[in-house]
MDTraj code that builds the backbone (N, CA, C; nanometers):
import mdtraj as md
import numpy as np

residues = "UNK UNK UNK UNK UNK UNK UNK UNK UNK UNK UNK UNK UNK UNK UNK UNK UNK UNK UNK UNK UNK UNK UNK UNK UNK UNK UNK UNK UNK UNK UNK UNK UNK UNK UNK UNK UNK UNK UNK UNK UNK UNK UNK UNK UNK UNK UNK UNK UNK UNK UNK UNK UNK UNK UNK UNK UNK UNK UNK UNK".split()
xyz = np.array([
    [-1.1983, -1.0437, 0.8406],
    [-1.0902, -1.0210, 0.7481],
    [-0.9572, -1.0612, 0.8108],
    [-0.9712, -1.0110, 0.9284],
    [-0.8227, -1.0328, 0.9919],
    [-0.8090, -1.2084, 1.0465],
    [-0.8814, -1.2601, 1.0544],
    [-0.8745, -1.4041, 1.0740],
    [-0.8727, -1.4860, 0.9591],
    [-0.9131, -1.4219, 0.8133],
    [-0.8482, -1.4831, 0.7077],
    [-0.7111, -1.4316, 0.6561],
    [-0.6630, -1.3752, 0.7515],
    [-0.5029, -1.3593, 0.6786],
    [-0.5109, -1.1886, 0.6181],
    [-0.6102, -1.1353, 0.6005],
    [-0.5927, -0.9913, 0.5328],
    [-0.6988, -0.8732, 0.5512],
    [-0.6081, -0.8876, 0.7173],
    [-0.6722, -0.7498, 0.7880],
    [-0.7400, -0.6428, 0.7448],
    [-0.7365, -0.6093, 0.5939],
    [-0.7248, -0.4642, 0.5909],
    [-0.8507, -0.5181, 0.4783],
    [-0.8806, -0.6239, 0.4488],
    [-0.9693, -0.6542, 0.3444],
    [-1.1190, -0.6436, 0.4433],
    [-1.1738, -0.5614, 0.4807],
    [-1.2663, -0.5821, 0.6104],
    [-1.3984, -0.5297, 0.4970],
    [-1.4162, -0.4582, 0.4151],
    [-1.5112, -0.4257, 0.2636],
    [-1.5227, -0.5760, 0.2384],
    [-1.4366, -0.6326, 0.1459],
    [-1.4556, -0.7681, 0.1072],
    [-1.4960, -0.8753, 0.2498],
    [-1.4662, -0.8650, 0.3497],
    [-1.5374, -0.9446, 0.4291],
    [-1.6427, -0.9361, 0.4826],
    [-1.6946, -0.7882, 0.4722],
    [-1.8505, -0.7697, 0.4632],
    [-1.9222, -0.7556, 0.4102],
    [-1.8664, -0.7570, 0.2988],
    [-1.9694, -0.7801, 0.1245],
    [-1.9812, -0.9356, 0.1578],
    [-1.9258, -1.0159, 0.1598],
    [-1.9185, -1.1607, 0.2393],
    [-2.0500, -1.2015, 0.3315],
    [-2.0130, -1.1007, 0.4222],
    [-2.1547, -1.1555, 0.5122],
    [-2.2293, -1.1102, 0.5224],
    [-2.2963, -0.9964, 0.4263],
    [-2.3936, -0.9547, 0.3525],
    [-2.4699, -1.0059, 0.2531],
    [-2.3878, -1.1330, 0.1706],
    [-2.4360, -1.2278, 0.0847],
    [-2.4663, -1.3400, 0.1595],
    [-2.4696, -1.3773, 0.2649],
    [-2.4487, -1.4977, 0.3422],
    [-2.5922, -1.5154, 0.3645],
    [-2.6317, -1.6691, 0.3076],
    [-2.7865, -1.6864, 0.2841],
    [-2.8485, -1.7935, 0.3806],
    [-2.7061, -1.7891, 0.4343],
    [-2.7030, -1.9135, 0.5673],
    [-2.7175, -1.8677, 0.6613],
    [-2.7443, -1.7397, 0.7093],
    [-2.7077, -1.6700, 0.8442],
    [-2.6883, -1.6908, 0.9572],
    [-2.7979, -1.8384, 1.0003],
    [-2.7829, -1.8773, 1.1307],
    [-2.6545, -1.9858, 1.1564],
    [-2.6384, -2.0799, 1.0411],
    [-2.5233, -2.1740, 1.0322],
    [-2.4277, -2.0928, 1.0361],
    [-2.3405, -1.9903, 0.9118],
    [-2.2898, -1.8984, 0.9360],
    [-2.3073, -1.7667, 1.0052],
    [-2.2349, -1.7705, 1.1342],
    [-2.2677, -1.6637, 1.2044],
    [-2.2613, -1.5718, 1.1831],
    [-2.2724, -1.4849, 1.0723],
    [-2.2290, -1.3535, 1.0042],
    [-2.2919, -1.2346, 1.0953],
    [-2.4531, -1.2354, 1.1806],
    [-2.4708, -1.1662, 1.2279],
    [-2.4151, -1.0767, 1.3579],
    [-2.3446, -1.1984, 1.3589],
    [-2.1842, -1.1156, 1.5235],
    [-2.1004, -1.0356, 1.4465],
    [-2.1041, -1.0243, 1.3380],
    [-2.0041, -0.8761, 1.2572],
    [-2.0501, -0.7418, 1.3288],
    [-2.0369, -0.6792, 1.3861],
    [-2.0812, -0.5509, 1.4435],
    [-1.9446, -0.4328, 1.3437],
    [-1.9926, -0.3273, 1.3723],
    [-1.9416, -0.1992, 1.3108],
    [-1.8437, -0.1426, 1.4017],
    [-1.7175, -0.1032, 1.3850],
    [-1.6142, -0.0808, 1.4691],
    [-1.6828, 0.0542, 1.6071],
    [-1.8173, 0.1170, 1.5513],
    [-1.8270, 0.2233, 1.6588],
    [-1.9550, 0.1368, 1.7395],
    [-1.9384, -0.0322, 1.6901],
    [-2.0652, -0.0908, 1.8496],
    [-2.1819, -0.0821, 1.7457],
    [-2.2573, -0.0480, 1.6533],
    [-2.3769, -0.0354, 1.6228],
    [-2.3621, -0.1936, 1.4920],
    [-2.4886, -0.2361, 1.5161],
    [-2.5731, -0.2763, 1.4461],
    [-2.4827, -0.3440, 1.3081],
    [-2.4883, -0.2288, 1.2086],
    [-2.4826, -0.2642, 1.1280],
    [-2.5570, -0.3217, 1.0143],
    [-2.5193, -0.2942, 0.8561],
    [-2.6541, -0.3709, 0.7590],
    [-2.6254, -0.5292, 0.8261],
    [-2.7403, -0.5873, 0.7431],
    [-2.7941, -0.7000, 0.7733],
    [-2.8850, -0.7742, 0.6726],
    [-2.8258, -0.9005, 0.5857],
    [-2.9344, -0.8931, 0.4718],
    [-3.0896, -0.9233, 0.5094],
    [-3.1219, -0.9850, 0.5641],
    [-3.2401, -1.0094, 0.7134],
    [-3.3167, -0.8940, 0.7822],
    [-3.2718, -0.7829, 0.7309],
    [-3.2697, -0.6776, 0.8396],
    [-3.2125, -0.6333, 0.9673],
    [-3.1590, -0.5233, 1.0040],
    [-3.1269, -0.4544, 1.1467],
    [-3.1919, -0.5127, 1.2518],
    [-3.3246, -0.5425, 1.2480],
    [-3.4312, -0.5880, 1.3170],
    [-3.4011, -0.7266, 1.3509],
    [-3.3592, -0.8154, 1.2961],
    [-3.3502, -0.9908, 1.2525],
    [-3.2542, -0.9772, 1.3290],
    [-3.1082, -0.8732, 1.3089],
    [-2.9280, -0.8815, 1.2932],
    [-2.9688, -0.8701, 1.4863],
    [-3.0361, -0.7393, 1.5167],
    [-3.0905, -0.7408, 1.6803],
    [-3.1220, -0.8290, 1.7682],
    [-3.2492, -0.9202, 1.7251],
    [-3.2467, -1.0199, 1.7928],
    [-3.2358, -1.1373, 1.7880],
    [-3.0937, -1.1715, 1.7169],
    [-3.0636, -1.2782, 1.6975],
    [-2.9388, -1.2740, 1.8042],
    [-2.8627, -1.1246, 1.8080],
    [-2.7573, -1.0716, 1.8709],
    [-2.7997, -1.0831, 2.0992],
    [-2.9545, -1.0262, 2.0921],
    [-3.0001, -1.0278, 2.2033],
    [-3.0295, -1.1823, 2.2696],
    [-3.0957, -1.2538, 2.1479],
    [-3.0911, -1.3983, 2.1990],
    [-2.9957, -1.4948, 2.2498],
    [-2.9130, -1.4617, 2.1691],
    [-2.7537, -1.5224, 2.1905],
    [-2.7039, -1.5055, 2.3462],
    [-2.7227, -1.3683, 2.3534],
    [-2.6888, -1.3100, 2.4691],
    [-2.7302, -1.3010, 2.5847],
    [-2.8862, -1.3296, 2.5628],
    [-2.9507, -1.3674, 2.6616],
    [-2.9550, -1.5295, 2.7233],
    [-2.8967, -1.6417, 2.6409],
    [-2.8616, -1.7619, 2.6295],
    [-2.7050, -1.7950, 2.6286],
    [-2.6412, -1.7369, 2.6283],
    [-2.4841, -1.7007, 2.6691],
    [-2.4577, -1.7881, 2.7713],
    [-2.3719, -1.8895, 2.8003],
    [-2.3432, -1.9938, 2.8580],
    [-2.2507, -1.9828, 3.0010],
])
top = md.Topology()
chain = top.add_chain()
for i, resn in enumerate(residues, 1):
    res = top.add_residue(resn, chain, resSeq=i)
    for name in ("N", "CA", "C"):
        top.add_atom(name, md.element.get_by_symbol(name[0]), res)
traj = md.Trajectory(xyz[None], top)
C-alpha cells in the first residue's frame, strides 16, 4: 500500500494479493502480517510457507 502512494490503504492491498492468480510472477506471497506470521494465502498457508522458506533458503 505504502509503495503505491496510500499507506493506510493496506485492506485494499491485500484484498489485491489475495486475488493474485499469478503468485509466483507476482510476488504477493512476501506480504507477511505486521506481527511476522504467515498470513492468508489464496494457495494456502502451506504453499505461502514454502515458497517463503525456498526463497530463503536460495537467498543470494
Amino acid at each position: 500500500a505504502e509503495r503505491c502512494g496510500s499507506p493506510r490503504a493496506v485492506r485494499a492491498a491485500g484484498g489485491a494479493c489475495a486475488a493474485n492468480l499469478v503468485a509466483v510472477v507476482v510476488p504477493c506471497h512476501r506480504v507477511v502480517r505486521a506481527d511476522g506470521a504467515a498470513g492468508h494465502y489464496l494457495y494456502g498457508t502451506a504453499a505461502k510457507q514454502a515458497l517463503l522458506a525456498h526463497e530463503a533458503a536460495h537467498a543470494g
